[in-house]
N, C-alpha and C positions, 0 to 999 in steps of 0.2 A: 116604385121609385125607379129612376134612370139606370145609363149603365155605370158599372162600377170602374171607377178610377184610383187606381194607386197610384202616390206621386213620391216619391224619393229625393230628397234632399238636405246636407247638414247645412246646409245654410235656412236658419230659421225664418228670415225672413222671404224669401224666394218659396219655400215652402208653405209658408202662410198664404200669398202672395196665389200662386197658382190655384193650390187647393180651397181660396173663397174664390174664385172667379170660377173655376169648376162648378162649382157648388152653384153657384147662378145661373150657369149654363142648364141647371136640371139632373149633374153627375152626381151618383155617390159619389163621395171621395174619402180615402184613408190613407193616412200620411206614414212616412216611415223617414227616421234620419241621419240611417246607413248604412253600409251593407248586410251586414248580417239582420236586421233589422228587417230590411227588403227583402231578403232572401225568406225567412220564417213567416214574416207577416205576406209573401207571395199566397204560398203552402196554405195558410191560413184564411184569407180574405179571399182567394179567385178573385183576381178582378177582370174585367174585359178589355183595359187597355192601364199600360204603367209607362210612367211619365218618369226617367229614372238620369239622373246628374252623373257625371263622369267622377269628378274631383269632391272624393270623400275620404275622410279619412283613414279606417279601417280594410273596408275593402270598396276599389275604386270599381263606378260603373260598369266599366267594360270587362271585367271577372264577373260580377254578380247577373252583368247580360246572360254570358257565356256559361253560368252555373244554371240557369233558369231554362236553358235552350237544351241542356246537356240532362243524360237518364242520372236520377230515377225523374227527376219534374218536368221534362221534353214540352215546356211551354208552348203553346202557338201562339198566343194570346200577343197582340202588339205592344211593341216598345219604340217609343219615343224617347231618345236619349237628350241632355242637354250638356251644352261645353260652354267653358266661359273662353275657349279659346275658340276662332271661326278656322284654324286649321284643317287643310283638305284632307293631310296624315290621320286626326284625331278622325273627320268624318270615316273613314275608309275602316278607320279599324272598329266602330261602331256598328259598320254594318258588316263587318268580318264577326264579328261577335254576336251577332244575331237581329241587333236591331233593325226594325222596320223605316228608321228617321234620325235625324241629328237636326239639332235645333243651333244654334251658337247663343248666348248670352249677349248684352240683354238683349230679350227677345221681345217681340209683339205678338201681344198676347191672341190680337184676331187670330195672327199666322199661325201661332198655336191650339187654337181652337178650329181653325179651318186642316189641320193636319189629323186633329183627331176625329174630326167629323168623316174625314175621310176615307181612315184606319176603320172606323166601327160603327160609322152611318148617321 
C-alpha cells in the first residue's frame, strides 16, 4: 500500500473530507480528532507525512507540532498544518513550530495534494 497519511482534525467533517480524497489518491490514511489523540496515534501509526489543523480543542496544533518535533519523539516526518484563518502571524508561528507548510481553510484540495506530493514524492 501507499505512503502512510495522518490527518488531525476535530472537525468531523473536514476530516472525513480530506482523509477519502487521500485515500484515492492511493494514501494510507488514519485519522485522529485531537491533540492528544495525534500525539499517541503519532507514536503509534509512523506515518510518513501528518496533515494536522491548528484550532482544536484540547490541545491546539501548534503545541502538538511543537511536541512531535521536541525529544523523546524528534519527528522529521512532514507536517502540513491547516488554519481556518489565512493570517501571516498564524503562518509564521507554524512553521516556528516545526511545520514543513500551512494551508488556510477552505482549501483546494489539488493545492493540497500537490503539497504533499511534494513533501514525500
Amino acid at each position: 500500500m501507499g505512503l502512510h497519511i495522518f490527518v488531525v482534525d476535530d472537525n468531523e467533517v473536514n476530516l472525513t473530507l480530506v482523509a477519502k480524497i487521500m485515500e484515492m489518491e492511493g494514501y494510507r490514511v488514519t485519522t485522529a480528532c485531537c491533540g492528544q489523540e495525534a500525539l499517541q496515534g503519532f507514536i503509534q501509526f509512523q506515518p510518513d507525512l501528518v496533515v494536522l489543523d491548528v484550532n482544536m480543542p484540547d490541545i491546539d496544533g501548534f503545541t502538538v507540532c511543537r511536541r512531535l518535533r521536541e525529544p523523546p519523539i524528534n519527528a522529521t516526518v512532514p507536517i502540513i498544518m491547516l488554519s481556518a484563518t489565512a493570517e501571516e502571524s498564524d503562518r509564521r508561528q507554524a512553521l516556528n513550530s516545526g511545520a514543513n507548510d500551512m494551508i488556510s481553510k477552505p482549501f483546494d484540495m489539488e493545492d493540497l495534494r500537490d503539497r504533499i506530493r511534494s513533501l514525500v514524492g
